[in-house]
C-alpha positions in Angstrom: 42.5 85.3 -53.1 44.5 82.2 -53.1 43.2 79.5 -55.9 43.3 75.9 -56.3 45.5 74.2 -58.6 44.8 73.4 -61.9 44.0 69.7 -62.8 46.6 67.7 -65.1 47.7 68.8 -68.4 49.6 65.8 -69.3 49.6 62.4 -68.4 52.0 60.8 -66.4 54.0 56.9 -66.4 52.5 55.8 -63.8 49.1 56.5 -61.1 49.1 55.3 -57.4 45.2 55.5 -56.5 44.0 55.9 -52.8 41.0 53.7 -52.2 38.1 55.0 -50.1 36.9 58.2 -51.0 38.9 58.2 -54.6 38.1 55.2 -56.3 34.7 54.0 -54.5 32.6 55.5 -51.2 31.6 52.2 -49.4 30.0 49.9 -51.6 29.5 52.2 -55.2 32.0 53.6 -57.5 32.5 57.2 -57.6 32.4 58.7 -60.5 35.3 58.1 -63.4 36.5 55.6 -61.5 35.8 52.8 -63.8 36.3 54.6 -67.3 39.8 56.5 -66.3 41.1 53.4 -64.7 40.4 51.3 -68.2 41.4 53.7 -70.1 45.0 54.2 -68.0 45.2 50.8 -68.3 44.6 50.7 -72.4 47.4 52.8 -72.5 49.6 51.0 -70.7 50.1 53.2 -68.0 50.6 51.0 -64.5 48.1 51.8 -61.9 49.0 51.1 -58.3 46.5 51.1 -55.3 47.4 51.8 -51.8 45.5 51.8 -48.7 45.7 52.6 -44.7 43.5 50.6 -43.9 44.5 47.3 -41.8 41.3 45.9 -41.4 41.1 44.3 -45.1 44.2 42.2 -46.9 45.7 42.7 -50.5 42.9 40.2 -51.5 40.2 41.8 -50.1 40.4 44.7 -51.5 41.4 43.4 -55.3 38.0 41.2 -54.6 36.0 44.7 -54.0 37.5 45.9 -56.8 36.7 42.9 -58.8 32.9 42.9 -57.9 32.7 46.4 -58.6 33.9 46.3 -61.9 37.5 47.2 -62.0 39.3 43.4 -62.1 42.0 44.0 -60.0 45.1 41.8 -59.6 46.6 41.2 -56.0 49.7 42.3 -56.9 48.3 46.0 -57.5 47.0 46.5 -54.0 49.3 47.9 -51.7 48.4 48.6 -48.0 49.4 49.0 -45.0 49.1 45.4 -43.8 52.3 44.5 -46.2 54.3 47.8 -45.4 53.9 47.2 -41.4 55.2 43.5 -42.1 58.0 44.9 -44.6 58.6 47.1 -42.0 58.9 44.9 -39.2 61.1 42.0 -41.2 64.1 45.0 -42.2 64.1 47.1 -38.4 63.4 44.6 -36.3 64.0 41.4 -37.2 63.4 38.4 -35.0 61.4 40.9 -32.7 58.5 39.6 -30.8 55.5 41.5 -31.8 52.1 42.5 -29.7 49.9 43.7 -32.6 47.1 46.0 -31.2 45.3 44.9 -34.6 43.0 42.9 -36.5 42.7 39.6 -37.9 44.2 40.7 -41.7 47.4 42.3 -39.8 48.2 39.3 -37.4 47.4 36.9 -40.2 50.1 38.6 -42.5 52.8 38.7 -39.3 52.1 35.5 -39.2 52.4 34.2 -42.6 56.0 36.1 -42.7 57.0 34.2 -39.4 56.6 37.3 -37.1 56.5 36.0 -33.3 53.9 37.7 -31.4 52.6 37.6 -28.1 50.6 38.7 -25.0 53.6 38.5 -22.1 54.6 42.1 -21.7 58.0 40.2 -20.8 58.7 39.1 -24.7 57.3 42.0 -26.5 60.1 43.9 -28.3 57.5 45.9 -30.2 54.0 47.1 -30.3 52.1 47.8 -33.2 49.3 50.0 -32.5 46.6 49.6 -35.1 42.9 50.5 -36.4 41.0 47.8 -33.9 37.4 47.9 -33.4 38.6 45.4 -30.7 40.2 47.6 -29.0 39.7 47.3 -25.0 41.6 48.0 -21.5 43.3 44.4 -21.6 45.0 45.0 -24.9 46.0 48.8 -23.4 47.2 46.8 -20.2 49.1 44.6 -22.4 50.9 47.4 -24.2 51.1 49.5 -21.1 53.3 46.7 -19.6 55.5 46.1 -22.4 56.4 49.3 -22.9 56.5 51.6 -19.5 56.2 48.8 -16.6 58.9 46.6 -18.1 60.3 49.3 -20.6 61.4 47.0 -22.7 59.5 47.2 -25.9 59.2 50.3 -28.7 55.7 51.4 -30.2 54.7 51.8 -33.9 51.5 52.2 -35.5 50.3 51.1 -39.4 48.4 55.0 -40.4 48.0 58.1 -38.7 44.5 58.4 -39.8 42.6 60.2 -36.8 39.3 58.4 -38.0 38.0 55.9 -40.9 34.9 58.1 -43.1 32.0 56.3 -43.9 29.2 56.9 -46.7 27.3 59.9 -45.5 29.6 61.4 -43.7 29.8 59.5 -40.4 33.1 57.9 -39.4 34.8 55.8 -36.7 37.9 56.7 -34.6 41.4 55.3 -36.3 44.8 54.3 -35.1 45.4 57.4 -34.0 42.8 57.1 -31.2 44.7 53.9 -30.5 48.0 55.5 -30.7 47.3 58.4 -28.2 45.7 56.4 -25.9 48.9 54.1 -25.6 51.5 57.7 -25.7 49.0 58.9 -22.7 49.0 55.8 -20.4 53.2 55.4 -21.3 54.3 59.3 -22.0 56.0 56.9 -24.8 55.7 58.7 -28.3 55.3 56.2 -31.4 58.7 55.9 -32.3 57.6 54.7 -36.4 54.0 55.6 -38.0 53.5 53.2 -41.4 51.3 54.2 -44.4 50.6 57.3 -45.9 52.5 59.7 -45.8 55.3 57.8 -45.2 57.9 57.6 -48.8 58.5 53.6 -48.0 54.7 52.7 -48.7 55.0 54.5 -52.3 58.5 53.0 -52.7 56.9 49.2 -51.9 53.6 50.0 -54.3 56.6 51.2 -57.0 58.6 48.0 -56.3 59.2 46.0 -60.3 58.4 49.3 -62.5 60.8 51.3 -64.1 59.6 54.2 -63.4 60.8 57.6 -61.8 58.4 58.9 -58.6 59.2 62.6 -60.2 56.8 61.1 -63.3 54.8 59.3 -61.5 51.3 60.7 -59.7 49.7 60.1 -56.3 46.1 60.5 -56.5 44.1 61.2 -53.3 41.2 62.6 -51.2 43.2 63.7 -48.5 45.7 66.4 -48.3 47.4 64.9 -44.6 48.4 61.1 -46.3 47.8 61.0 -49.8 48.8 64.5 -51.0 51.7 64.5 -48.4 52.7 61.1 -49.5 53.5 62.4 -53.3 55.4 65.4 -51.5 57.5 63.0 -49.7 58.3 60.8 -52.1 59.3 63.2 -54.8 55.9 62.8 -56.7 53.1 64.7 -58.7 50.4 64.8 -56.3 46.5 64.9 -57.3 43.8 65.8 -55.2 40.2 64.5 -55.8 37.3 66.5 -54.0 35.2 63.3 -53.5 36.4 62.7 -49.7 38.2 64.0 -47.2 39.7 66.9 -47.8 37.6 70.0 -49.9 39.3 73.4 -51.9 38.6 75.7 -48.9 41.4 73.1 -47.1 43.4 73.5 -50.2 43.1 77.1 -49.9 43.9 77.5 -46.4 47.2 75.2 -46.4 50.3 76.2 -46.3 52.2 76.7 -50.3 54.0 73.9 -49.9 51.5 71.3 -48.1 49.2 71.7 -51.6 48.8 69.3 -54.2 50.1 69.5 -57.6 46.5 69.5 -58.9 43.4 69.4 -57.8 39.9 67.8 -59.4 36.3 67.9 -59.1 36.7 63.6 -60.1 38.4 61.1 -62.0 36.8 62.2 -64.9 39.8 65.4 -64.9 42.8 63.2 -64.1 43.0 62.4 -67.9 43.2 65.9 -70.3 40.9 66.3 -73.1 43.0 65.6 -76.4 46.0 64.1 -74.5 47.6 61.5 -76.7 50.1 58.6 -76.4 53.2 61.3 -77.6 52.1 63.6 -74.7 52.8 60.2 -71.9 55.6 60.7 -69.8 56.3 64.4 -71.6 57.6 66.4 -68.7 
């Protein structure tokens, strides 16, 4: 019978956190959350938080965080709101952009000088997005740009299939978005941003001096967060307070598991583990 993996021995120089479903479940902390982040911190280790989710900005979420009890800096929150307008500012620069989005994505595009629009004539790109707004104009829109004038490329900010809520409901994600543009078009999304993708790690990463082979990615879901650390050349950590359960674990394939697995925070930091062990390979 296959078995999950064992949680940490050891601690490592530096933690990228998922958000929902790791460090808090709608408005309440899960459990750990506030005493393993503090003590990381007293340490000296740098925690990093990363996100798919466009609806919220940077300061958003480090407000959340804040208010919840974890005082959180902006420049520790990194979602996919920043790595879309990265993204967009190195691959296509001077692009026009539709943004199939919410107000926190087309604010940042247009605080980095992004020109978007709504004339299926100027689009270069479409950015496909988790929209609750999302109606037959904007697929119209998109539809035009990209397989009536065939002129502009699609990408989308996270491949999550649906965003989880407290009891276990959800709502559909980009993904929904995503396939309904690829069905209308037969257009594939050329670029999909966030988790799992390596450049989101590599953005949150940005300033420390650390390796990604010492560093850990600590998630709920084995599709983003745990493939993310895979991709990127890092420890991955699953937490079994989301997403993603040990029968999942057990039933993926060798090399789609996590490095370890936990019950909660409260296992990411070994019993006894002191400052000599850090960084100890």
């Amino acid at each position: 019978m296959t078995t999950t993996p064992p949680p940490p021995e050891r601690l490592y120089d530096a933690y990228l956190f998922d958000l929902d479903g790791t460090i808090y479940l709608g408005e309440e902390l899960l459990p750990g959350a506030r005493e393993v982040l503090t003590e990381l911190r007293e340490r000296g280790i740098p925690v990093r938080f990363l996100s798919n989710n466009p609806t919220k900005s940077a300061h958003e979420y480090s407000d959340k965080l804040t208010r919840l009890g974890i005082p959180t800096p902006v420049t520790e929150i990194t979602s996919t709101v920043g790595a879309t307008t990265r993204w967009l500012l190195t691959h296509h620069p001077g692009a026009t952009v539709f943004p199939v989005a919410e107000q926190p994505l087309i604010d940042a595009f247009a605080a980095a000088g992004i020109a978007m629009s709504e004339d299926p004539e100027r689009i270069d790109v479409v950015v496909a997005s988790y929209d609750r707004g999302f109606d037959y104009r904007k697929l119209q829109i998109a539809f035009d740009a990209i397989w009536y004038h065939r002129r502009a490329v699609l990408v989308a900010t996270n491949p999550d299939r649906y965003c989880p809520y407290p009891g276990g409901r959800g709502e559909p994600d980009c993904a929904a978005v995503v396939a309904a543009i690829e069905a209308s078009t037969g257009v594939r999304c050329s670029q999909v941003i966030g988790k799992p993708d390596p450049a989101i790690a590599a953005l949150a990463l940005d300033g420390l001096d650390v390796d990604p082979a010492r560093c850990a990615m600590v998630g709920d879901r084995l599709a983003t967060d745990v493939a993310l650390g895979r991709r990127a050349g890092m420890v991955s950590v699953l937490v079994l307070t989301g997403d993603s359960d040990a029968d999942d674990v057990r039933a993926a394939a060798p090399e789609e598991r996590p490095t370890h697995v936990v019950d909660g925070l409260g296992q990411l930091i070994p019993a006894g583990v002191g400052h000599d062990r850090i960084g100890v390979l």
